[in-house]
Every structure is written in C-alpha cells, then in structure tokens.
C-alpha positions in Angstrom: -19.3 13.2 -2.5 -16.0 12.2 -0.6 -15.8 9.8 2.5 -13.2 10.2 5.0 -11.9 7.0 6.3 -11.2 7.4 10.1 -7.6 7.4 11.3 -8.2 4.3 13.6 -9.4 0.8 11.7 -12.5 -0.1 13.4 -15.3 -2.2 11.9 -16.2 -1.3 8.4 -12.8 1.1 8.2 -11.1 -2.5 8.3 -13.3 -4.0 6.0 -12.9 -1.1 3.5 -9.2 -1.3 3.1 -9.3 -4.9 2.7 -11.6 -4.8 0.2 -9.8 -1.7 -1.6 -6.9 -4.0 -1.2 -8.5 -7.0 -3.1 -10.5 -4.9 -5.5 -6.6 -2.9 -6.0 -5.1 -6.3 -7.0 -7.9 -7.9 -9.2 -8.1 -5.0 -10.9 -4.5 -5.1 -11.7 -4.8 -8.6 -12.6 -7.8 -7.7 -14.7 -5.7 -5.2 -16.6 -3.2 -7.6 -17.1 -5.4 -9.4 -19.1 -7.2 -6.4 -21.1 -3.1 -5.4 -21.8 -2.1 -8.2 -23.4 -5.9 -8.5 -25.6 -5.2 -5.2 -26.3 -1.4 -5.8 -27.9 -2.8 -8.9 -29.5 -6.4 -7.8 -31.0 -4.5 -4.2 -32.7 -2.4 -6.4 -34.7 -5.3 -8.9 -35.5 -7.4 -5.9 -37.2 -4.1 -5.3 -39.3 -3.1 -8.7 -39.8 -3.9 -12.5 -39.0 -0.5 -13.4 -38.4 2.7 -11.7 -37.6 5.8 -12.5 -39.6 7.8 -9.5 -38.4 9.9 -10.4 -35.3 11.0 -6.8 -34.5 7.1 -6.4 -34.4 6.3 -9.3 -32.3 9.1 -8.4 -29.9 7.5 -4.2 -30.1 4.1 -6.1 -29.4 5.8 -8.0 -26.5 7.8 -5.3 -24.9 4.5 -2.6 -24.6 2.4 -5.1 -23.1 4.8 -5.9 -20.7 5.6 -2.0 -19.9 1.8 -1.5 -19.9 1.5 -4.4 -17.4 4.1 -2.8 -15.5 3.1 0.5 -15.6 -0.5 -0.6 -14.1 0.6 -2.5 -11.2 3.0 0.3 -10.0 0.0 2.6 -10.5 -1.9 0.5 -8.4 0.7 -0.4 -6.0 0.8 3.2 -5.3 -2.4 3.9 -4.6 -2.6 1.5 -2.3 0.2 2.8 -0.8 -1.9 5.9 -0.4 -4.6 4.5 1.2 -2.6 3.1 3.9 -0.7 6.4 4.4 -4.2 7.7 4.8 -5.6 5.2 7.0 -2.9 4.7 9.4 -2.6 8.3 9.6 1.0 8.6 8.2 0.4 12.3 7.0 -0.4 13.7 10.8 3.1 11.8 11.9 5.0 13.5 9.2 3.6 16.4 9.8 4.6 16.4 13.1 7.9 15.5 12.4 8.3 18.0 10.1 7.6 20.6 12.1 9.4 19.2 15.1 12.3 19.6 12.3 11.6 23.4 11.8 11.8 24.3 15.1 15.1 22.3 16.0 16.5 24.5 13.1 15.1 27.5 14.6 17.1 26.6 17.8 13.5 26.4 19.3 14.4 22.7 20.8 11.3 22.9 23.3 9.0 23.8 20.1 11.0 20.7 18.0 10.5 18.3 21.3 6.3 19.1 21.5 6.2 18.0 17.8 8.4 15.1 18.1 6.1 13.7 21.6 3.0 14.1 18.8 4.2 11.9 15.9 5.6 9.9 19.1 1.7 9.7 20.4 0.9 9.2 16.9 3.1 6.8 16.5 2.0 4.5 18.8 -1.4 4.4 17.6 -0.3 3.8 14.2 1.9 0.8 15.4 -0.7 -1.0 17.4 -3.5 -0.5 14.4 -1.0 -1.8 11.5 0.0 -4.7 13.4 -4.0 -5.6 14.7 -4.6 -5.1 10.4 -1.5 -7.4 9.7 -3.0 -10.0 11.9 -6.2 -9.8 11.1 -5.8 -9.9 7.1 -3.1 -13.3 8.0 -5.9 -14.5 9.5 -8.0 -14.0 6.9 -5.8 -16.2 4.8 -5.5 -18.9 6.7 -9.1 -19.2 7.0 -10.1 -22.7 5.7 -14.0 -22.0 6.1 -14.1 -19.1 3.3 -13.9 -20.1 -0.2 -10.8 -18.7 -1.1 -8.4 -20.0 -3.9 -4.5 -20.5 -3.7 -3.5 -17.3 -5.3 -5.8 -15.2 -2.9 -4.4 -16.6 0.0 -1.0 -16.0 -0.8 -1.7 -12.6 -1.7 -3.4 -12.0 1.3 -0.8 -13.6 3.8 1.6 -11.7 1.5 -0.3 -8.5 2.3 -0.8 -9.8 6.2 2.9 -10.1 6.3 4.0 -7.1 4.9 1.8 -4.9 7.4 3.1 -7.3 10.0 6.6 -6.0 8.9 5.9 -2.5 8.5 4.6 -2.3 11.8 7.9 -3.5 13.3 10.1 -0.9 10.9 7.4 1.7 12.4 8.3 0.4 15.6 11.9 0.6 15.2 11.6 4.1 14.2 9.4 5.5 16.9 12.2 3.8 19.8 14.5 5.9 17.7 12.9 8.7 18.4 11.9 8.0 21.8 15.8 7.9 22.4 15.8 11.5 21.0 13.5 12.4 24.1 15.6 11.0 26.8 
C-alpha cells in the first residue's frame, strides 16, 4: 500500500518529512557503524590481528567507500522526498513543456506553461521557506531533549531549505521577467 504525501506541508505532511529526514540521517549514521564492524569482524573470523598493511589500508579504503556510498544513497533519497513534497516534478513539468512549445514557435502555448510552474512556483517557495523555519526552530528549541549533534543537523537542514527557498526564489523572478 503506497501513501501519497500532499503537495502542500500541512500538519502531519510536515511532521513526516521531518521525521523521514531524522530517520534518513540516523540511519546513515547507523550504517556507518555496521560499515566499519563489518570491515573489522570479516578480518577477525580470518585472523586476530592484521600484520599486512596493504590489507589494513584495503580494509580502510572499503569501509570508507561503503560509508560513502551509503550517505549519498541516502542523501538522495532525501532529495527525492523533497522533490516530491514540494512538488518539484509538476514545476518541471511545466517548464518542460512550456519549452516544447517555444520550440514549436507556439510562444502563447510556451507562455501558459511557463505562468503554471510560475503559480507553482510560488507555492513551492512560500512552503520551503515555512519548512526551513519551522525545522530552525525546531533546533533551537531548549525545552526538547535534543543533543548537540541533532541540533546542528537540524539547523543545518533548517538552513539549507532556508537557502533553497531563496535560489527557488531567484529563479521564479527569472522567469517572471520572461513574462513581461
């Protein structure tokens, strides 16, 4: 059974991501861990200790590719789920097709499309930025019992949407500069 998150954060939609967002990183963190006891408990079953430095350093290097490997595939689908929730999809859509027709010479067709992601767009802009806030505020909350490292990941993760929402901004006066 699949769920479709709503295009607008609202209530639990909010709650979700942030909690996909957490769960995204402490898993990562969590395979960081099982990475490295994984490098380390194949060569225990072989052998107590390692005298071979090209095998400590092969030992060294794959749990450091594996770490790597598992926080870019989490990375991304984080990345996907806010593609998904903030709708990104329908504006590139739009845009798309808004490019179609202006290479069709249909410039009335490419204009409709373009005042969609534009519409779009500004939803988009006011929901990241109301997420960015709201996950900062979240981390600079004294009365939850967060640690250090939470907190900086979640201002990180406030910040960031704070930021994309102002390149997102940037990009839709661009194209509101097309219209006119």
């Amino acid at each position: 059974m699949s769920t479709k998150i709503p295009q607008t954060i609202e209530g639990t939609s909010m709650m979700l991501l942030l909690l996909g967002a957490i769960g995204l990183l402490l898993t990562s963190i969590g395979m960081t861990g099982d990475a490295v006891e994984a490098s380390s408990s194949t060569s225990s079953t072989t052998d107590s200790t390692i005298q071979d430095p090209g095998e400590i350093s092969a030992m060294m290097t794959q749990a450091s590719e594996d770490i790597q490997n598992e926080l870019t595939s989490q990375g991304d689908k984080l990345k996907n789920q806010l593609v998904s929730t903030f709708g990104f999809n329908e504006i590139q859509s739009q845009l798309s097709l808004g490019y179609q027709f202006a290479f069709a010479g249909n410039t009335s067709g490419a204009i409709s499309h373009v005042e969609s992601a534009d519409e779009a767009l500004e939803k988009t802009i006011a929901s990241v930025f109301r997420t960015g806030e709201e996950v900062t505020m979240i981390s600079q909350n004294n009365s939850l019992a967060l640690d250090n490292g939470t907190r900086q990941i979640l201002a990180a993760v406030g910040s960031g949407l704070t930021d994309l929402g102002g390149e997102i901004r940037d990009q839709r006066n661009n194209l509101i500069g097309m219209l006119q």
